[in-house]
C-alpha positions in Angstrom: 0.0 0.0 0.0 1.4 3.4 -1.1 1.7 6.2 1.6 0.7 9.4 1.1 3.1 12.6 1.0 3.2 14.0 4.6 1.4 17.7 4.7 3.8 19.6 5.4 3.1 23.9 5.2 5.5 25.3 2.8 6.9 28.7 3.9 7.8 31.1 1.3 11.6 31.8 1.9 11.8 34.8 -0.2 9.3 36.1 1.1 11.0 35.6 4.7 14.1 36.6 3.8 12.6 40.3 2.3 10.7 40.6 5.4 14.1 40.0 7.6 15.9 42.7 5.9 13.7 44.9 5.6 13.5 44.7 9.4 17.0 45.0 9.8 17.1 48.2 7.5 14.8 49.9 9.9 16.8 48.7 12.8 19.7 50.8 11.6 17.2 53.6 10.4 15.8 54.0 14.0 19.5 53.8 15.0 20.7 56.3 13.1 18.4 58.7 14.0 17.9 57.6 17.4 21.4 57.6 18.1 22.6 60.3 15.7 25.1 57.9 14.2 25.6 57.2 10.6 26.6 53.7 8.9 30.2 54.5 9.8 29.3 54.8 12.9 27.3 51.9 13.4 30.0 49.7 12.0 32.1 51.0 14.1 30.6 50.3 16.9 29.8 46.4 16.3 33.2 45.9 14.5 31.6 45.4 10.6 32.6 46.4 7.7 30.7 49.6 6.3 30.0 47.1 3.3 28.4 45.0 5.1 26.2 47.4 7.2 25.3 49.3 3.9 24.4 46.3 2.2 22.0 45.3 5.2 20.8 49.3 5.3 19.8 48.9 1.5 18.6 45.2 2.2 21.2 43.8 -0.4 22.0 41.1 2.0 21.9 39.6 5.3 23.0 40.5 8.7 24.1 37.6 10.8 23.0 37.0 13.6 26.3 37.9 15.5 26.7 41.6 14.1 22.1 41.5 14.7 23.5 40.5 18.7 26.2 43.3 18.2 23.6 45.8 17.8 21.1 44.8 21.0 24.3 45.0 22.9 25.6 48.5 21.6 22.1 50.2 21.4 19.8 48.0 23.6 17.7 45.3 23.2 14.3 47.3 22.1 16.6 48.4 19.1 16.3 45.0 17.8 12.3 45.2 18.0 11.8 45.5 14.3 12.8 41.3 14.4 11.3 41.0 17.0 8.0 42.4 15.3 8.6 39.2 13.1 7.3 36.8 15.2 4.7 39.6 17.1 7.1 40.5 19.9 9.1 42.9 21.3 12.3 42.9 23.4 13.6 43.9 27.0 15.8 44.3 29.0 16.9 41.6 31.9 17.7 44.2 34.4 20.6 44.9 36.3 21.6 47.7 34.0 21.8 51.6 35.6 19.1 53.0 35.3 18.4 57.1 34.5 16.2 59.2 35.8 12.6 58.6 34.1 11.3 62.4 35.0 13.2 64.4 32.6 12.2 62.3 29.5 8.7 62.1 31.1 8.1 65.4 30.9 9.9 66.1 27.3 7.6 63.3 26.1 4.1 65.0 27.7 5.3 68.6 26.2 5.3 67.3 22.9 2.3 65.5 23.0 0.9 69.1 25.0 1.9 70.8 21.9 0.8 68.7 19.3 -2.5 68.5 20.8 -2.5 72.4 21.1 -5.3 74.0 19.4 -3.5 76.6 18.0 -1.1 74.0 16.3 -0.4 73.1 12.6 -3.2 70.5 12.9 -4.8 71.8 15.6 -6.4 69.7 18.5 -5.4 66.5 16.3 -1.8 65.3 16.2 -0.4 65.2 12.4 2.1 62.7 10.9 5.1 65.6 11.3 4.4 66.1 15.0 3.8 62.0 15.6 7.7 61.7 13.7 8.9 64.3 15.9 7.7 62.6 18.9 9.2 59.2 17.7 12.7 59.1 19.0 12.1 60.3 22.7 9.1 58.2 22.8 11.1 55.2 21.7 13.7 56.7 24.6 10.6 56.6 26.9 9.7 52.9 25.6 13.5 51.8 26.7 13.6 53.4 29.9 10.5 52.1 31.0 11.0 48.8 30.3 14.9 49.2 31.9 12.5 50.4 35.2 10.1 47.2 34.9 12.9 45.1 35.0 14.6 46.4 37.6 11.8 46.6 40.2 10.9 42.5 38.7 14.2 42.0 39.8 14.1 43.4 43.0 10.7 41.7 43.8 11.9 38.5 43.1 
């Protein structure tokens, strides 16, 4: 008696592979402006070639895993969200790291939302796209900070 073919689901791997570097190009966009660093910089930092970062920045090619590590470790492990997003997660911290002062950027993050809100803005009472982009980096700052706090007191209760 003949067996039949196991079912097995068929994942397209182009399809995977575009999605990965795209993620990985916005991981060094929010880097760069996040961090004010440029490509240079960012190799640089996790010891690549600016080839190899460019390519992944223009999603020529892949970023291994080691220089993807490299970056969580340089720029925190939030940064690496956008792969994380692959699989509907997100990263944080284990704790243990120092931990700033969460007031300052607190208030930096309510003025701008104050002021986008304003009804004497650009879009008045409603927040538009330029305001939301200018908010982005602290609030990703915020996002980091937060979950550096979370862990920390998790830690501390345990």
């Amino acid at each position: 008696m003949a067996t039949s073919p196991r079912n097995v689901l068929r994942v397209n791997a182009v399809e995977e592979t575009e999605d990965y570097r795209k993620a990985v190009a916005k991981i060094l966009l929010n880097i760069q402006r996040d961090h004010d660093q440029t490509l240079v910089d960012i190799a640089e930092t996790i010891g690549v070639s600016l080839g190899t970062i460019s390519n992944a920045a223009n999603k020529k090619a892949d970023l291994s895993p080691t220089f993807l590590k490299r970056l969580g470790n340089a720029y925190g492990p939030c940064t690496l969200d956008p792969f994380a997003h692959l699989v509907g997660a997100a990263l944080l911290p284990l704790g243990g790291g120092n931990v700033t002062d969460l007031l300052p950027l607190v208030g930096r993050v309510n003025l701008k939302i104050a002021e986008a809100r304003d009804p004497a803005g650009p879009g008045g009472a409603k927040e538009i796209h330029t305001e939301q982009l200018d908010m982005l980096p602290d609030l990703r700052a915020l996002k980091r900070r937060l979950a550096e706090v979370i862990a920390e007191i998790e830690r501390l209760a345990a």
